[in-house]
C-alpha positions as CSV (number, residue, x, y, z in Angstrom):
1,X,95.5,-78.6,-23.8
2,X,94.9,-75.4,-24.7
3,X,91.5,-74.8,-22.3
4,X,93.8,-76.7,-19.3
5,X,96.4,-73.7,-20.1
6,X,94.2,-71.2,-20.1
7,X,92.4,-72.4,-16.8
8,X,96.2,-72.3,-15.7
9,X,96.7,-68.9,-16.7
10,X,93.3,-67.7,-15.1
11,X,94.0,-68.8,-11.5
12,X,98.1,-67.1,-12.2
13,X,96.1,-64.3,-13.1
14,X,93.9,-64.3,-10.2
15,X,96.4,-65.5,-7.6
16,X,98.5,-62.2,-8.9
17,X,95.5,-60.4,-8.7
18,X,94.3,-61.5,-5.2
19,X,94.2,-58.3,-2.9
20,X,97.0,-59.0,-0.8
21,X,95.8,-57.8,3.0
22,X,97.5,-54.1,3.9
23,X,100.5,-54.4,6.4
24,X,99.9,-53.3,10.2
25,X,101.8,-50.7,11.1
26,X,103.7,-51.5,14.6
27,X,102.0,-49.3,16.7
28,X,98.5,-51.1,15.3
29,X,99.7,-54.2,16.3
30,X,99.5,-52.9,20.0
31,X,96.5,-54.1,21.5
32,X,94.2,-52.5,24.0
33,X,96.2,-53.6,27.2
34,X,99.3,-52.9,26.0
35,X,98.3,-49.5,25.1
36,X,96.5,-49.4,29.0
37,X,100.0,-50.2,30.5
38,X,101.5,-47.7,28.4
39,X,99.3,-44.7,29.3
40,X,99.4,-45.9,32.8
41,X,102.9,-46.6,33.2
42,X,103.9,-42.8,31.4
43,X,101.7,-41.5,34.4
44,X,102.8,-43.2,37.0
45,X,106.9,-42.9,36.1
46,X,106.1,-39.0,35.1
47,X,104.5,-38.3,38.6
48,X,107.4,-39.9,40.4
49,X,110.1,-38.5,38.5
50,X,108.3,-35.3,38.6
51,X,108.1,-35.3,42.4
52,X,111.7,-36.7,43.1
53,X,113.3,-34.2,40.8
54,X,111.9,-31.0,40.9
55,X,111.8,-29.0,44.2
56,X,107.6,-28.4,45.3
57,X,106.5,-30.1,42.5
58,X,102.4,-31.3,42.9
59,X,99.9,-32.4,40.2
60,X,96.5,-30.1,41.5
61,X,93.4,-32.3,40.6
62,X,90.2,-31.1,40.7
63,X,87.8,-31.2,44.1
64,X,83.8,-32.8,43.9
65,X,83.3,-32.3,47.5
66,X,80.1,-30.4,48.5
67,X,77.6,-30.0,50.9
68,X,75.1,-26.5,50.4
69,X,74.8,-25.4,47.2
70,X,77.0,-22.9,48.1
71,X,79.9,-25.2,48.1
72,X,78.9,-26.2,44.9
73,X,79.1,-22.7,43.1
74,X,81.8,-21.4,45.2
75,X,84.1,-24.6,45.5
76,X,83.6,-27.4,42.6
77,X,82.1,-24.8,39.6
78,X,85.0,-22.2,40.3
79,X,86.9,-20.9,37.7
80,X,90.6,-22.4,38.8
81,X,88.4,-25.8,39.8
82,X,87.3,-25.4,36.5
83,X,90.3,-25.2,35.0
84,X,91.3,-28.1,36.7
85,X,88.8,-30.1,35.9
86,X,89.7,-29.6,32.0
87,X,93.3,-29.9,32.8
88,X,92.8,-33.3,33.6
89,X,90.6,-33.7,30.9
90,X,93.1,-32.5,28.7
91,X,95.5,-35.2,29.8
92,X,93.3,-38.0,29.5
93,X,92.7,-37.1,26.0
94,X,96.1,-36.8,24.6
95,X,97.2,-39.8,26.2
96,X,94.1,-41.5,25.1
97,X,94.3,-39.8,21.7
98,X,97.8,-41.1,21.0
99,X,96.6,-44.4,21.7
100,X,93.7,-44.5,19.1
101,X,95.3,-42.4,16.4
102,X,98.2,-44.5,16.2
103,X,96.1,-47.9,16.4
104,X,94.3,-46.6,13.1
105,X,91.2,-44.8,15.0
106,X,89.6,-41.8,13.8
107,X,90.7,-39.1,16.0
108,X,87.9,-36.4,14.8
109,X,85.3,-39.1,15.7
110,X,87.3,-39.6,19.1
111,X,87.9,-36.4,19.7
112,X,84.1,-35.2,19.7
113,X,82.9,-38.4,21.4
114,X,85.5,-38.6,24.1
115,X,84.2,-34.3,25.1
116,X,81.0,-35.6,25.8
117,X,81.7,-38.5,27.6
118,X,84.0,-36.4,29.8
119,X,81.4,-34.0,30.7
120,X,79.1,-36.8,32.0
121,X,81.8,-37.9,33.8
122,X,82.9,-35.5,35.8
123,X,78.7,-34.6,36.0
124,X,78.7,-38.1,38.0
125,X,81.5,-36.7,39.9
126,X,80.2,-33.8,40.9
127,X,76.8,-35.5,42.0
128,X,78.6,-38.1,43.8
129,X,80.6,-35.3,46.0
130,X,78.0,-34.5,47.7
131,X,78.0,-35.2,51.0
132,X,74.5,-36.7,51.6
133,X,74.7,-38.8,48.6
134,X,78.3,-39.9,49.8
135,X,77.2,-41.1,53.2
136,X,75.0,-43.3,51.7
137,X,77.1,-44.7,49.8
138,X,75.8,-44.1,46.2
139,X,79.4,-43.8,44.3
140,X,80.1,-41.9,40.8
141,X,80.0,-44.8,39.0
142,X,76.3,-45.3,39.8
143,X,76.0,-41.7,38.4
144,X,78.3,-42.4,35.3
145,X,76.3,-45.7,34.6
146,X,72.6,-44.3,34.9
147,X,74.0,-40.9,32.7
148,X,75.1,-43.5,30.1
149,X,72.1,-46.1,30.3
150,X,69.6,-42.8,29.9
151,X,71.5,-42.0,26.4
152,X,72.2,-45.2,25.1
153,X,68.3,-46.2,26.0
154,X,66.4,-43.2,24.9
155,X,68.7,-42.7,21.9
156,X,70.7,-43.6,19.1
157,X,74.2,-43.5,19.9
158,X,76.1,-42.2,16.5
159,X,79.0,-43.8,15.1
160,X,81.3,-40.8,16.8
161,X,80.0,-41.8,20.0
162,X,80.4,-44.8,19.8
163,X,84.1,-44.4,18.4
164,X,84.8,-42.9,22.4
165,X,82.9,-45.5,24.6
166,X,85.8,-47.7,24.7
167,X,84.9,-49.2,28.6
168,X,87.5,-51.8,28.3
169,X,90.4,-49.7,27.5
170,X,89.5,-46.8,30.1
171,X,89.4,-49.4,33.0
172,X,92.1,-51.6,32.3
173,X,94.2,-48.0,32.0
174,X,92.4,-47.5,35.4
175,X,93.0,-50.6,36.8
176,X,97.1,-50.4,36.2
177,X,97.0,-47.0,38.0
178,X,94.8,-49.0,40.8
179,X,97.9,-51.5,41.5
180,X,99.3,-48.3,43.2
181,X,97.2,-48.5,45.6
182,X,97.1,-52.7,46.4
183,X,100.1,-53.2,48.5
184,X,101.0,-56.7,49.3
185,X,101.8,-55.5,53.0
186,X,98.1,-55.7,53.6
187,X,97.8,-59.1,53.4
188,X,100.1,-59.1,56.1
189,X,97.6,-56.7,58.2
190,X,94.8,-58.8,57.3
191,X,97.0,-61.7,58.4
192,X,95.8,-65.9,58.1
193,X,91.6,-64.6,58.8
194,X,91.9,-62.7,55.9
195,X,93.7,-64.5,53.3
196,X,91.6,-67.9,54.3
197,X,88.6,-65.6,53.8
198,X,89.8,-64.1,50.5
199,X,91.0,-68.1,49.1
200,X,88.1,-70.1,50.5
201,X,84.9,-67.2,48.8
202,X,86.9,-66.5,45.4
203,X,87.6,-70.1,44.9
204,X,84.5,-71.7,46.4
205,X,82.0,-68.9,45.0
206,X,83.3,-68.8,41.7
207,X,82.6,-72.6,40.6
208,X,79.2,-72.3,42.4
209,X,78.2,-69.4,40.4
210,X,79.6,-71.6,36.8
211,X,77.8,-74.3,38.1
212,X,74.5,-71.9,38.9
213,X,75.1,-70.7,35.3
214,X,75.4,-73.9,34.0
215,X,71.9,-75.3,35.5
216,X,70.3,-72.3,34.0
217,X,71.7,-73.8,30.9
218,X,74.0,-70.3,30.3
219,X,76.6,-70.9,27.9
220,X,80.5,-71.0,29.6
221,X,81.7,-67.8,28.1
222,X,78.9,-65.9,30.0
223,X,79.3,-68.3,33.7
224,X,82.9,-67.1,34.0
225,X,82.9,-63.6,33.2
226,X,79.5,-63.8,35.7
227,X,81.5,-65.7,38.2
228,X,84.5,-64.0,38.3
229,X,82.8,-60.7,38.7
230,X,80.8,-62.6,41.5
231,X,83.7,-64.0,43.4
232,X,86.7,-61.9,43.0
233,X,86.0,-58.0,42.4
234,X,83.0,-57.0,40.3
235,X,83.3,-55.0,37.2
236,X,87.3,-55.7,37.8
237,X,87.7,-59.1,37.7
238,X,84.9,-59.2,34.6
239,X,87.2,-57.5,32.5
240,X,90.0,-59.5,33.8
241,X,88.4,-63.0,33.1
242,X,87.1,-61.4,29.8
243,X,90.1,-60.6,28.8
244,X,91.4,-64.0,29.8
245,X,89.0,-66.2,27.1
246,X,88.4,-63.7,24.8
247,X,85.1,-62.9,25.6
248,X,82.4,-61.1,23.9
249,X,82.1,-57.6,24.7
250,X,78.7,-57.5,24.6
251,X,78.4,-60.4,27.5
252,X,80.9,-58.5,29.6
253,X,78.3,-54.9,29.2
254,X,75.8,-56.8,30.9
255,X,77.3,-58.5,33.7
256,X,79.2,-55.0,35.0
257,X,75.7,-53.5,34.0
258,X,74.5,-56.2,36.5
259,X,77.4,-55.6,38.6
260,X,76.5,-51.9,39.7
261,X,72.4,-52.5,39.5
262,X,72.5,-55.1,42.5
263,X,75.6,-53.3,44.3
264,X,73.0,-50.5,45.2
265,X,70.8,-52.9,47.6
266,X,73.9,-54.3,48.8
267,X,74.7,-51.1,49.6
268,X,71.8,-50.3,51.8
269,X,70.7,-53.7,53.1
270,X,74.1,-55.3,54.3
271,X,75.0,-52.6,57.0
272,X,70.9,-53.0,58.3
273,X,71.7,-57.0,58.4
274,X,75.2,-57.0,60.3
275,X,73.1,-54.9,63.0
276,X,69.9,-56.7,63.1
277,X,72.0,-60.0,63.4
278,X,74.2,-58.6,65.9
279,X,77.6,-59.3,64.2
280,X,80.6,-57.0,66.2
281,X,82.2,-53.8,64.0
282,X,85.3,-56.7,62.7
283,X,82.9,-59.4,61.5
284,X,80.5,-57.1,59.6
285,X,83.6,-55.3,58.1
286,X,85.1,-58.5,57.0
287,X,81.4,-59.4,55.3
288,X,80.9,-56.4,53.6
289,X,84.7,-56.3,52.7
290,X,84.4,-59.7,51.3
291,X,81.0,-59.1,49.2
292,X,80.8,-55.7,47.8
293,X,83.1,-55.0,45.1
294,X,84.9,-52.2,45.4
295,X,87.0,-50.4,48.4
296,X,84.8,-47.2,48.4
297,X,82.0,-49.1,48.4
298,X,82.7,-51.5,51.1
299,X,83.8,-48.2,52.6
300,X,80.9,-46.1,52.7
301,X,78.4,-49.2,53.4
302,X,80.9,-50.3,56.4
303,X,80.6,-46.5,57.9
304,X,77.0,-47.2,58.8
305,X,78.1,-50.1,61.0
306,X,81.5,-48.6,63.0
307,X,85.2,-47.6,62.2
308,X,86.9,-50.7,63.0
309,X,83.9,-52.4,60.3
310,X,85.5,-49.8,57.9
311,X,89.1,-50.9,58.5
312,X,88.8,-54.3,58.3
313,X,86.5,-54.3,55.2
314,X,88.9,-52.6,53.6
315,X,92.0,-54.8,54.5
316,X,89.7,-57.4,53.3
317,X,89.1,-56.3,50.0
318,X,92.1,-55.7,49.3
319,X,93.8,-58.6,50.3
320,X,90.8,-60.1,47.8
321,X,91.9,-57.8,45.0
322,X,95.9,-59.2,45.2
323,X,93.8,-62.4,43.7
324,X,93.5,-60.9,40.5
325,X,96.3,-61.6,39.3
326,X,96.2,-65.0,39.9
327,X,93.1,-65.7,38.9
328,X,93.3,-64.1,35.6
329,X,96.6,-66.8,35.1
330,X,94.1,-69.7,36.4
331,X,91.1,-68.7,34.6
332,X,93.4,-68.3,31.0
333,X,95.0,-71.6,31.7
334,X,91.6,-73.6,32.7
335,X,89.8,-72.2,29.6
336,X,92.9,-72.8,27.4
337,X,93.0,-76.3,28.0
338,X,89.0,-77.1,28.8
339,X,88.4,-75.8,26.0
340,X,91.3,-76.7,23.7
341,X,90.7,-80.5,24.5
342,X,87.4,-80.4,24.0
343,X,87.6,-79.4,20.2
344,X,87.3,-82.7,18.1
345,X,90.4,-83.4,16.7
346,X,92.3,-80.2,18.2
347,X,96.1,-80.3,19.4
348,X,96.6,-80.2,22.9
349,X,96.9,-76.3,23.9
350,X,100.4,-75.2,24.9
351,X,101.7,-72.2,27.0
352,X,101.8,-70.3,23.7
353,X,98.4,-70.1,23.7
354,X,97.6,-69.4,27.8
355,X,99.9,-66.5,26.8
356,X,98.1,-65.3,24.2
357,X,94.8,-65.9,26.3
358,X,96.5,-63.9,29.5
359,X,95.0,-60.3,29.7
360,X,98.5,-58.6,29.4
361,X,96.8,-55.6,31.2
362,X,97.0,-57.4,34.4
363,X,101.3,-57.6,34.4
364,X,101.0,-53.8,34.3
365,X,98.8,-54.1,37.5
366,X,100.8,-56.4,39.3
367,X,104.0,-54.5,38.4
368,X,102.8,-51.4,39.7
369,X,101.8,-53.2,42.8
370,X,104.9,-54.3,43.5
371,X,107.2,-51.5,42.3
372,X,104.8,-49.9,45.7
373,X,104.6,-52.4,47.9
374,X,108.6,-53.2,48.2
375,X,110.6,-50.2,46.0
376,X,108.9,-46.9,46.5
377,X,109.5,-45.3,49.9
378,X,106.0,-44.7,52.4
379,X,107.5,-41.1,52.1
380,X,106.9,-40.9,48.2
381,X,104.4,-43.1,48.3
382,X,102.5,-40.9,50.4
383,X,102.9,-37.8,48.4
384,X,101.8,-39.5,44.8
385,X,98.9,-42.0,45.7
386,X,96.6,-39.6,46.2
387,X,97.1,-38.2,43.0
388,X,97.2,-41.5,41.2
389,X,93.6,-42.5,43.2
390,X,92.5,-39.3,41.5
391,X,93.5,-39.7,37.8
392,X,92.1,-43.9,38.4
393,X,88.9,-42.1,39.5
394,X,88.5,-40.0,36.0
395,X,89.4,-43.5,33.9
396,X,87.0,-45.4,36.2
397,X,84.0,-42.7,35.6
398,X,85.0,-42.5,31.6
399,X,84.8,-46.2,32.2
400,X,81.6,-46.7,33.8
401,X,79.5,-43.8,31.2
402,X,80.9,-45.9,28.4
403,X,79.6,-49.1,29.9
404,X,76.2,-47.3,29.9
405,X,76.0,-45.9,26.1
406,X,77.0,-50.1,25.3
407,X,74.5,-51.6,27.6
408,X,70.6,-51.8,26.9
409,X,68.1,-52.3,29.5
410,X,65.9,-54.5,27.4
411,X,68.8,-56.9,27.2
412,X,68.9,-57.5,30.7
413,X,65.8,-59.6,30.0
414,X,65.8,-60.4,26.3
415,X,69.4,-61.9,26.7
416,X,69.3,-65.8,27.0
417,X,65.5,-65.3,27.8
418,X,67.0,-63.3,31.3
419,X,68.7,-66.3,32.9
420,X,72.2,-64.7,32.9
421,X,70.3,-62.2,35.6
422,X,69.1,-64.5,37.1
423,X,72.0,-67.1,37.7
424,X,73.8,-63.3,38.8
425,X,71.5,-62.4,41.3
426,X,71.5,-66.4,42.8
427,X,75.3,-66.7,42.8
428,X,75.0,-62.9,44.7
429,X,72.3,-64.5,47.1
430,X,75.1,-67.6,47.5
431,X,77.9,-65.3,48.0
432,X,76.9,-63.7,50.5
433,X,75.5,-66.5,52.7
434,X,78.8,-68.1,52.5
435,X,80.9,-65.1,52.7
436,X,79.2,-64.2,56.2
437,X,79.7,-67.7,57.9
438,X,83.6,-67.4,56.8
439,X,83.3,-64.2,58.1
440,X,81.8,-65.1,61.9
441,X,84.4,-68.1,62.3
442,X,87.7,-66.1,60.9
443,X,87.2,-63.0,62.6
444,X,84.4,-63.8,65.3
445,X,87.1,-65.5,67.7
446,X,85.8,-69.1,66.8
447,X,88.5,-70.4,64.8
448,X,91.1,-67.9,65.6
449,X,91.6,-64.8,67.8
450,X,89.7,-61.8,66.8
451,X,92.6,-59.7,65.1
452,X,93.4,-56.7,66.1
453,X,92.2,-53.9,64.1
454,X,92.4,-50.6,65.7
């Protein structure tokens, strides 16, 4: 009796004892995309409160553009530019700075990481002003990504580094400042062509490229993030769909890695193609728009074929983009219960857990697509977007060095002996096949009337 009592005792004693796990504080029980729609949203209601109710108000941003090295010394490295550029700086830091303090970061490690990574951004900027390199349509995140890849390839990124390079959170705060800029109204412009277009290559491309994945016997986790980023929007819709079934961070670095490496040929060979096959300025446009994966890139590639290929690759893309949102509630809800049912001896998944899967960061970019598609007035609008399309651009080029210092060229081929790259690049090869015959019979005047883009 007396061993039994004292076994009792032991485990009281050790239950007592048991380190009991420290309470969260609430603002470390935000998570990353709530604290993306915070930032995002402060910036966006500041800016139009700021501009409604003071008389001249206007947010100066910083200027890359430049031609001679002239316009470089004289234009983008003078002093007020300068002081611009760390003005913006500066406010992209305490926002961000809040944000990680307060979720239990270290600030002194965030601080010093987050200086450097904002010089290489805005170094990417500054190369990607000029206007040579911008004709051609090699865009700052290129820049950002190569600055980044050379560091965290030919060095050992240290921990305070590393503390900064949060890609995920400085493009999701990107992407809610984005919805800005995606009005709804341009579906309308890109009328029945486009949005058949936009439904018939995100839903058909996507399950080809899980099924590619699958054949190359790439595990699920990797095939959608690959295939959303594929079929819907690039490094965009990765995150999104990442987001969506938890993925691992590591997976999503190398498929927006992969993302920007093939864009560049894209880039270059598209425009060649739409001439060589003879496709007219609206077809090409809608090709490019449908296939490269994001508006300044379908933009600069589109210049080398005409304007009306610029406009209509644009209306394009984003009437594609408008899909995010519902493919992030599609892709949540398929993995939810796929893989929910498929657990032996699992409960059925409910709605509770889609929730919990949903990237919340994605309601902030709707919401701000809305609150400018049918509230603000073209007036305001008008006099803000620009501003927002250059405060998106920093968080984008933060976004895009960060994915660099995380990604590793040697895992490009070492990971799942390459075949993620591969099923990439065939799901690419896929894409764009398909995307140009929906392309010709949408807006080549077989199926419908050419629209009419001016």
């Amino acid at each position: 009796m007396s061993y039994q009592n004292a076994n009792v005792e032991d485990i009281a004693v050790n239950e007592t004892t048991k380190p009991v796990p420290a309470k969260k504080s609430f603002f470390e029980s935000f998570t990353e995309d709530y604290w993306a729609v915070s930032i995002a949203g402060v910036i966006i209601l500041t800016m139009l409160a700021l501009t409604l109710w003071v008389p001249g108000f206007s947010l100066s941003l910083p200027s890359y553009k430049w031609e001679t090295g002239s316009d470089l010394v004289n234009k983008v490295l003078a002093g007020k530019n300068i002081l611009l550029i760390l003005q913006t700086g500066v406010i992209s830091l305490v926002l961000s700075g809040i944000a990680i303090s307060l979720s239990g970061g270290s600030i002194k490690k965030y601080l010093k990481g987050f200086s450097l990574i904002y010089v290489l951004a805005v170094a990417a900027l500054i190369v990607a002003g000029n206007k040579v390199i911008s004709y051609y349509g090699f865009e700052y995140v290129i820049f950002a990504l190569i600055l980044g890849l050379l560091i965290g390839n030919l060095t050992t990124v240290p921990a305070w580094l590393k503390e900064a390079a949060r890609s995920e959170f400085f493009i999701k705060t990107g992407l809610v400042i984005y919805g800005t800029s995606i009005l709804f109204t341009d579906i309308v412009k890109a009328g029945l062509p486009g949005l058949l277009q936009s439904v018939l290559v995100v839903s058909v491309v996507w399950f080809i490229a899980l099924w590619i994945s699958r054949k190359l016997k790439v595990d699920d986790e990797f095939g959608v993030i690959l295939a959303s980023a594929v079929a819907i929007c690039g490094v965009s819709a990765a995150i999104v769909a990442s987001g969506a079934i938890k993925g691992d961070k590591k997976k999503l670095s190398y498929v927006t890695t992969l993302v920007l490496l093939v864009a560049v040929p894209m880039m270059i060979i598209q425009p060649w193609l739409s001439k060589l096959l003879n496709l007219s300025e609206v077809v090409g446009g809608a090709w490019l728009g449908g296939t490269l994966d994001t508006t300044a890139s379908v933009s600069a590639a589109a210049q080398q074929v005409g304007e009306k290929a610029v406009k209509a690759g644009v209306i394009v893309k984003f009437s594609q983009n408008v899909l995010i949102g519902i493919a992030a509630f599609f892709i949540a809800l398929w993995w939810t219960y796929r893989k929910g049912a498929s657990a032996e001896g699992a409960e059925k998944p409910g709605l509770g857990v889609v929730w919990e899967r949903f990237p919340k960061f994605v309601l902030g970019f709707v919401a701000a697509s809305l609150l400018f598609s049918f509230q603000i007035p073209a007036e305001l609008s008008g006099r803000v977007t620009p501003v927002f399309a250059g405060l998106r651009t920093v968080w984008f080029a933060l976004a895009f060095v960060a994915i660099g210092l995380e990604a590793r060229f040697a895992d490009l081929v070492k990971t799942d002996g390459g075949r993620p790259a591969v099923a990439f690049v065939s799901a690419q090869l896929f894409n764009i096949i398909w995307t140009l015959l929906w392309a010709y019979l949408l807006f080549g005047g077989v199926l419908f009337e050419v629209p009419d883009i001016k």
